[in-house]
ZAMARGU-4260 file (C-alpha; in steps of 0.2 Angstrom, whole numbers, plus 5000, padded with zeros to 4 digits):
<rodrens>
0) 4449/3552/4940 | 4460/3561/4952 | 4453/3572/4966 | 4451/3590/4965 | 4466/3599/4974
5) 4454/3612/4979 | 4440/3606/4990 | 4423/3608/4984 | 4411/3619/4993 | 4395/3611/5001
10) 4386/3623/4987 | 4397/3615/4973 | 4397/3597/4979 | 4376/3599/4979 | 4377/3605/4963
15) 4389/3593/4955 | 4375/3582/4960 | 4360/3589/4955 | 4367/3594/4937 | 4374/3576/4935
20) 4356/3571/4940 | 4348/3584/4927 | 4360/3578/4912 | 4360/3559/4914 | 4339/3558/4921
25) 4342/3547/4934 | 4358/3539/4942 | 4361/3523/4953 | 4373/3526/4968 | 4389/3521/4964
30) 4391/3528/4946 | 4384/3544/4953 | 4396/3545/4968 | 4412/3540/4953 | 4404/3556/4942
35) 4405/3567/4954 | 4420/3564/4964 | 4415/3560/4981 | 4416/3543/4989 | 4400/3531/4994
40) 4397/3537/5011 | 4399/3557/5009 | 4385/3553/4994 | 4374/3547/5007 | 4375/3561/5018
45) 4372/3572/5003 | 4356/3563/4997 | 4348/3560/5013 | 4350/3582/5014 | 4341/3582/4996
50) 4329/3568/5000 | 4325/3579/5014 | 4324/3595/5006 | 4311/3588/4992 | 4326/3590/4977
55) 4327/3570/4974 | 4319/3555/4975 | 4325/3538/4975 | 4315/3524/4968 | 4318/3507/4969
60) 4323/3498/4953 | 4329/3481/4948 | 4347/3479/4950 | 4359/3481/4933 | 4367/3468/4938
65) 4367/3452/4952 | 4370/3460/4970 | 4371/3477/4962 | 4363/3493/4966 | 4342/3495/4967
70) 4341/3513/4971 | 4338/3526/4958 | 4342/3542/4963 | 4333/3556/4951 | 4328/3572/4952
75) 4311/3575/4963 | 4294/3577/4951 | 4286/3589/4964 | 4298/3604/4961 | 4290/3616/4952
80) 4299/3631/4942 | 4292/3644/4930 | 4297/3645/4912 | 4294/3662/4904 | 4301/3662/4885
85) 4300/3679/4874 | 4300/3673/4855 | 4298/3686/4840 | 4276/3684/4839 | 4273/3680/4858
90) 4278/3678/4876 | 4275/3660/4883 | 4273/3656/4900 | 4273/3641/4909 | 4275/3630/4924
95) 4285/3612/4925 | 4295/3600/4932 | 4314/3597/4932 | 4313/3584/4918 | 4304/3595/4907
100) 4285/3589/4910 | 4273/3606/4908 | 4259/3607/4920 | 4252/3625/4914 | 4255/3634/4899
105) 4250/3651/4890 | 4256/3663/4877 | 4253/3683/4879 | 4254/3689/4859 | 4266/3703/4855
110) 4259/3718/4845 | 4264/3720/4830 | 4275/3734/4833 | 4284/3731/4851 | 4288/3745/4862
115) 4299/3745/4880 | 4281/3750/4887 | 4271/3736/4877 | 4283/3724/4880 | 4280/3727/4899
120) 4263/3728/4898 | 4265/3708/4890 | 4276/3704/4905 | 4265/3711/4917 | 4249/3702/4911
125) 4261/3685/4909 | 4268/3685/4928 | 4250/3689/4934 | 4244/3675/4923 | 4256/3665/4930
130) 4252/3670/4950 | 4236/3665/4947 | 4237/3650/4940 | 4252/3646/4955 | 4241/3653/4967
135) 4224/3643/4966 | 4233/3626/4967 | 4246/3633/4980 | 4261/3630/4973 | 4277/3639/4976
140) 4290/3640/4963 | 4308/3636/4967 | 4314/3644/4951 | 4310/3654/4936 | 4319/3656/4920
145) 4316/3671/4909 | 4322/3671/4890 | 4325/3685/4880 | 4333/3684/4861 | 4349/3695/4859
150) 4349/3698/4878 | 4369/3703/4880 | 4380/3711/4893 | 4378/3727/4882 | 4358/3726/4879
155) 4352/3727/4899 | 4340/3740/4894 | 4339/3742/4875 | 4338/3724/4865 | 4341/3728/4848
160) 4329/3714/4843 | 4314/3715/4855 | 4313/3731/4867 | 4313/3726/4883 | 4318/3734/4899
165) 4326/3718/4909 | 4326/3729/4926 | 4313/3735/4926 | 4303/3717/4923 | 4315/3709/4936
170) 4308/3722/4948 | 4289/3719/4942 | 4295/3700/4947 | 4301/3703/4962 | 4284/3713/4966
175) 4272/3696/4958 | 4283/3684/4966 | 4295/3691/4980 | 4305/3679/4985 | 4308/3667/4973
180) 4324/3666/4962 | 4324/3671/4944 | 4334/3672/4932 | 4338/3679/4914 | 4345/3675/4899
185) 4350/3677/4882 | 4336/3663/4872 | 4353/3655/4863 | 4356/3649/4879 | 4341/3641/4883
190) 4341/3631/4867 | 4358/3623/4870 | 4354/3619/4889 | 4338/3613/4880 | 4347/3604/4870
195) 4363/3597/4882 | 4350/3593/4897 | 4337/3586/4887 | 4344/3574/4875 | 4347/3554/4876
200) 4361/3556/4864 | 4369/3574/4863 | 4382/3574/4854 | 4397/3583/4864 | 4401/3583/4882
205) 4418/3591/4881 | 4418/3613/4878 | 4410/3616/4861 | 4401/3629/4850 | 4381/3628/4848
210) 4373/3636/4833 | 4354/3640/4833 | 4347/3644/4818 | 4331/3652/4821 | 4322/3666/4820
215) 4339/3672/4822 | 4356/3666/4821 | 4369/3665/4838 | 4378/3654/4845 | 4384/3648/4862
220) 4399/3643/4871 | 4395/3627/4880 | 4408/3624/4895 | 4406/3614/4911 | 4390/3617/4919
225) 4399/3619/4936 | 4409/3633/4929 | 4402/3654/4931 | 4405/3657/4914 | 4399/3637/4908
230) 4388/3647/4894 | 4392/3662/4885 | 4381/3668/4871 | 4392/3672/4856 | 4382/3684/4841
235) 4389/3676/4824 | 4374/3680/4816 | 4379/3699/4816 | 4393/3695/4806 | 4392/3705/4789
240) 4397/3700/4771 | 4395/3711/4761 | 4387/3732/4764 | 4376/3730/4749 | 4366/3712/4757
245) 4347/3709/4764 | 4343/3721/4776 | 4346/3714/4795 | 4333/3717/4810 | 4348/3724/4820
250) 4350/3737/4807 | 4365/3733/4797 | 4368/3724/4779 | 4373/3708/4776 | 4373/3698/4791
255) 4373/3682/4789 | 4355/3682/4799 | 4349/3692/4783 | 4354/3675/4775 | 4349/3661/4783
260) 4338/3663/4797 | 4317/3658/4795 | 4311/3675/4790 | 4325/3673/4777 | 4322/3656/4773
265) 4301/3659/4769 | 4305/3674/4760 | 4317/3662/4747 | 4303/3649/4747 | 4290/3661/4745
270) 4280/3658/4761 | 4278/3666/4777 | 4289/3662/4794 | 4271/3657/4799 | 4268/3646/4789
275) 4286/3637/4790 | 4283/3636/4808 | 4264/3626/4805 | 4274/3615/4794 | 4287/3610/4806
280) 4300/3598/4801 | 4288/3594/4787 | 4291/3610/4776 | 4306/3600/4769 | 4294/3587/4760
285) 4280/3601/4759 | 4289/3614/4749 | 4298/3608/4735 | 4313/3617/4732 | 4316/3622/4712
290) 4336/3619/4709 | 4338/3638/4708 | 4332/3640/4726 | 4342/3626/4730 | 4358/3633/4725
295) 4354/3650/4731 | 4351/3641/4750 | 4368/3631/4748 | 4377/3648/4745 | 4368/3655/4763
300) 4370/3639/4771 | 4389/3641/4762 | 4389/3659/4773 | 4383/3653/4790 | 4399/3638/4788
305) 4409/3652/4784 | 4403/3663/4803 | 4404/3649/4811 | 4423/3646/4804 | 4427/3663/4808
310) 4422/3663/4827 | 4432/3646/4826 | 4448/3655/4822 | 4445/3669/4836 | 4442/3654/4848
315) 4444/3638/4842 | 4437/3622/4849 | 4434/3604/4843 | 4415/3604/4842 | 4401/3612/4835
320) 4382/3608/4835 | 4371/3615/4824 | 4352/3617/4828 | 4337/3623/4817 | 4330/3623/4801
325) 4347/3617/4792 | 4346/3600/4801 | 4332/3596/4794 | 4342/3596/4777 | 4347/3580/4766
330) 4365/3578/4768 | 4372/3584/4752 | 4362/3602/4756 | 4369/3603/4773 | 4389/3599/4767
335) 4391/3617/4762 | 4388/3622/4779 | 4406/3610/4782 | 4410/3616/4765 | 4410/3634/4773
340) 4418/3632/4788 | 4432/3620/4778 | 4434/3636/4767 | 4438/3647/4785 | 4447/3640/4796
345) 4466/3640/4793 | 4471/3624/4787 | 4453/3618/4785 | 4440/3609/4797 | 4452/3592/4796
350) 4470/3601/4800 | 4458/3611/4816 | 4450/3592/4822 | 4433/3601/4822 | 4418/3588/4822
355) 4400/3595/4817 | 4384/3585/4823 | 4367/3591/4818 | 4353/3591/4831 | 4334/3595/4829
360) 4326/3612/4830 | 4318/3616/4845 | 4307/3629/4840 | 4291/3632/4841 | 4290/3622/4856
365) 4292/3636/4870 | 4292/3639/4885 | 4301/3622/4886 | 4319/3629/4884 | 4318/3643/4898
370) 4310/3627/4907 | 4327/3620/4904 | 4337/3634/4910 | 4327/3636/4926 | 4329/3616/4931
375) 4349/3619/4925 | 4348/3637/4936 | 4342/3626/4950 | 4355/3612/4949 | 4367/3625/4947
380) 4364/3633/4964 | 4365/3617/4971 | 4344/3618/4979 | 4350/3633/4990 | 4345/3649/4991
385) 4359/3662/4983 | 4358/3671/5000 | 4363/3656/5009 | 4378/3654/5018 | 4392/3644/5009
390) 4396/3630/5021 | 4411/3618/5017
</rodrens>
């Protein structure tokens, strides 16, 4: 690989490490030190800072190979961050480690009928939760992530999906817990760091689209994890198909998250989102689908290929991964997905070199993916405070 012609900040060095660290689990020296552009010896210096600081550990490890390396450099187990994950029945809150081990976890119900002002109120009794439980065992977070679904440039204040006033919980944060960093973001974006950080075998590692197929529908623009703008939330599933569709929670018509998210999906199988959610991955053997039902889910799954396919052509890249419900699908349901985009994208999925990959919901199993994003907010910042000085 060639160098860099600009030189790396001490920040951005750091973090190329720690993100390298968060992706792979574990790294022995010299393939680190080849990943991240930096020769043996400037390595060392770098580790012995982390080492130092409590970010990494190193653990000796039989050799790969005869004379080869011993040490195993990972992430440190003792760092703790705070995961706080709003979903549509409840907030979840948590505490963990960088490699995604819970220590402490707790969900704060919604009421029935949210409000900015109840809303609030569950952040409130979730952050104080969470001092407590911090606070008896005297344990400082280095990092907290907060995810909110729909959370956009446009919808600081008002989320169309659940109300919540973003500034006004950062500021009750920074009252609980003053000092330490947080940071929000849109839930989409949890899932795919989820996903891309957690996962032996994910599928992309070049610029891709990630599809969550939830209790909503969105996707994200995975980049670089170095870069600003590495992940950029993307709303597909407001794209309408036709004014006289189901009813959409943001309002409208038609969206394709009328179509195919969960709600959706238990109202065709004639069961509650509930209940789908209690069966997991099992509904697909628990519920057997009439061949009426499963036509009618092929035309929606037909629909979500087609959104996807239409976000292609406005920015077209070669990947796209697809998590939730639909993954769970035999083959020959989920080919009208690749049937649907096939059917949008100029020349069709072949001519555009676009390769689809399924990957498992994840669900259910909150706060786990705003844990992701605050180990990935971390590496990002390379373990150094944002008001630190950059240093070269």
């Amino acid at each position: 690989m060639e160098m860099p012609e600009q030189p790396r900040s001490r920040r951005q060095t750091r973090a190329a490490i720690l993100t390298h660290l968060l992706q792979s689990g574990g790294s022995f020296r010299p393939p680190l030190a080849k990943a991240v552009r930096l020769s043996e010896a400037s390595l060392s210096r770098i580790l012995f800072d982390l080492k130092a600081e409590g970010l990494i550990e190193e653990v000796r490890r039989p050799a790969p190979y005869v004379g080869g390396p011993t040490g195993l450099v990972s992430l440190d187990g003792t760092v703790a961050l705070g995961a706080l994950e709003l979903t549509g029945q409840w907030l979840s809150v948590g505490v963990g480690g960088l490699s995604g081990e819970l220590r402490y976890t707790e969900r704060v119900p919604l009421p029935k009928k949210p409000t900015v002002e109840s809303v609030g109120r569950v952040f409130r009794e979730a952050l104080t939760l969470l001092r407590d439980w911090t606070q008896r065992r005297h344990i400082r977070l280095s990092q907290v992530g907060i995810t909110v679904p729909g959370l956009g440039r446009l919808s600081v204040s008002g989320n169309p999906i659940i109300p919540c006033d973003v500034e006004r919980i950062g500021g009750m944060f920074g009252e609980i817990f003053p000092g330490v960093p947080v940071a929000f973001i849109n839930s989409v974006v949890a899932h795919a760091t989820f996903h891309r950080c957690r996962s032996d075998s994910y599928p992309f590692s070049d610029p891709h689209l990630f599809v969550f197929v939830g209790q909503g529908v969105a996707g994200a623009w995975v980049d670089d994890p170095i870069e600003d703008d590495a992940l950029d939330p993307v709303e597909l599933g407001h794209m309408v198909f036709g004014t006289d569709g189901p009813r959409c929670r943001c309002g409208h018509h038609g969206c394709v998250e009328a179509y195919t998210s969960l709600p959706a999906l238990a109202e065709l199988l004639r069961t509650t989102e509930a209940e789908l959610l209690q069966l997991g991955p099992d509904w697909v053997t628990a519920i057997p689908l009439s061949s009426r039902v499963r036509q009618e889910l092929r035309q929606r799954l037909f629909r979500l290929g087609l959104a996807i396919g239409n976000t292609l052509n406005v920015k077209p890249c070669r990947g796209v991964v697809v998590s939730g419900w639909p993954s769970l699908l035999a083959e020959d349901d989920r080919k009208a997905i690749v049937d649907g985009i096939d059917a949008c994208l100029l020349g069709g999925r072949k001519h555009a070199q676009v390769s689809l990959a399924f990957v498992p919901p994840s669900n259910g199993n909150d706060p786990q993916a705003a844990l992701a994003f605050a180990a990935f907010c971390l590496a990002r910042s390379g373990g150094m405070p944002a008001a630190s000085t950059e240093a070269a």
